[in-house]
C-alpha positions in Angstrom: -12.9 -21.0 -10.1 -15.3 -23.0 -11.9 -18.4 -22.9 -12.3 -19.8 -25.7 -10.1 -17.5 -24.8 -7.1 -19.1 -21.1 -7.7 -22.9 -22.5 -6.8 -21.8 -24.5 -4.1 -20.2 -21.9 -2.5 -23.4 -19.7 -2.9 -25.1 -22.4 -0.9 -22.7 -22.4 2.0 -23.8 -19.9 4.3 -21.4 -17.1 4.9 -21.3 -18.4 9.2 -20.3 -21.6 8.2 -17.6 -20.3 5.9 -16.4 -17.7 8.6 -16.4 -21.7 10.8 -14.2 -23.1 8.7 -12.0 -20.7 8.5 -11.5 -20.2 12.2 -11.4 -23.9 12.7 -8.6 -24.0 10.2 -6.8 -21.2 11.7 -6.5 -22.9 14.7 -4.2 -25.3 13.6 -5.7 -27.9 16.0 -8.1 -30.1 13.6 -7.7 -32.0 10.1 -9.7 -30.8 6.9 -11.9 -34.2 7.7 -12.8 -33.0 11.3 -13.9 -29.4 9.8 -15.5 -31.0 7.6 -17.9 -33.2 10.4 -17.7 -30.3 12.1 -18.8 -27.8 10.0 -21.1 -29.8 7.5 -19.4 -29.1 4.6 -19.5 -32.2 2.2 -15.7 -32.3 0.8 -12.4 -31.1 1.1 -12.3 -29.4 -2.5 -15.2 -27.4 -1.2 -13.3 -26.7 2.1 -10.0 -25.6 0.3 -12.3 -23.5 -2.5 -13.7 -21.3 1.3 -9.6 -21.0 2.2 -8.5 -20.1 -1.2 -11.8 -17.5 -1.2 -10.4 -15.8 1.6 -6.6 -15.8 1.0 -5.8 -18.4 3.5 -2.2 -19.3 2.9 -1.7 -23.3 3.4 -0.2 -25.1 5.8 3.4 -26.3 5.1 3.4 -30.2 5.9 5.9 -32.1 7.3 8.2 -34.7 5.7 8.4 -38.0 7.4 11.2 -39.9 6.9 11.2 -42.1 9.3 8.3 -43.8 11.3 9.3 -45.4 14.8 7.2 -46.5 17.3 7.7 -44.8 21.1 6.7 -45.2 24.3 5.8 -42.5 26.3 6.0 -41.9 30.3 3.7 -40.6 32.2 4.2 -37.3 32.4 4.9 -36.8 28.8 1.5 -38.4 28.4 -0.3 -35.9 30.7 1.2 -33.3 29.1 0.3 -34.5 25.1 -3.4 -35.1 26.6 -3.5 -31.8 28.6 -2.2 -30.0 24.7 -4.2 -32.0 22.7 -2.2 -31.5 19.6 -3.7 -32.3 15.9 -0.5 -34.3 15.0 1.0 -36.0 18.1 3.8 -37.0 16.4 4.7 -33.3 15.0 3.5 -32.1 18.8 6.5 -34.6 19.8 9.3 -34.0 16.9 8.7 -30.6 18.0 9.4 -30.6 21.3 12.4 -32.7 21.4 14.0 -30.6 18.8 13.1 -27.1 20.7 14.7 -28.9 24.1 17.7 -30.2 21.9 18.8 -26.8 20.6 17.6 -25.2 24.0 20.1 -27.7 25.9 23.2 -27.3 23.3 22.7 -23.8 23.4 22.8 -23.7 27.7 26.2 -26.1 26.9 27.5 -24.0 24.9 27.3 -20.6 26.5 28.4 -22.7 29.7 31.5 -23.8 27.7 32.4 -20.0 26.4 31.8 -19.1 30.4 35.7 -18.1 31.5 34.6 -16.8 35.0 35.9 -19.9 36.3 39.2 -19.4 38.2 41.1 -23.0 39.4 44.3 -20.7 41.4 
C-alpha cells in the first residue's frame, strides 16, 4: 500500500471504517453514496478500507443491451417497497429467476405420466 493511502487511513477513524464496510456489505448503496454517507473523500480511499479488511469485490454485470421498459403498477410497488441499488439488475433478476422457475414447473408437468385418457 503506499505510503500516502497509509496516513489517510490512519486518519479515518476505525467507526467509520467498520461504516463502510457494513454499508458495502449490504449490497444496497454505490461506492459514491458510502462515500456521502460515510465522509470519506474518494473511492480509492474507500476500496484501500475493503482491501484492508479482505473484502472480496463485487462481480458486476455485463450490459449488452439497454432497453427502455415500462412498468405496471404492481411491479412498481414492489421495486419501491425493495428498494434495490440497481433497478435494472433488481429487474433482469427477477425475470430470469421466474423464467427458469416457470420452465422448470413445464417441465416436470410434461415428465408427469399420472395422466390416464381410457
Amino acid at each position: 500500500m503506499p505510503v500516502k493511502i497509509e496516513k489517510i487511513m490512519k486518519i479515518i477513524e476505525k467507526e467509520k471504517r467498520e461504516e463502510v464496510v457494513r454499508l458495502y456489505k449490504e449490497e444496497k448503496h454505490t461506492i459514491k453514496e458510502i462515500m456521502k454517507i460515510t465522509g470519506v473523500r474518494s473511492e480509492q480511499t474507500i476500496y484501500a478500507i475493503l482491501d484492508e479488511t479482505h473484502i472480496s469485490r463485487f462481480k458486476t454485470r455485463k450490459v449488452v443491451k439497454k432497453i427502455s421498459v415500462g412498468v405496471d403498477a404492481e411491479l412498481y410497488e414492489i421495486i419501491e417497497k425493495e428498494n434495490p441499488k440497481n433497478i435494472a439488475e433488481f429487474v433482469c433478476n427477477m425475470a430470469k429467476k421466474g423464467y427458469y422457475s416457470c420452465k422448470a414447473t413445464i417441465k416436470k408437468e410434461e415428465n408427469d405420466t399420472d395422466v390416464n385418457l381410457e
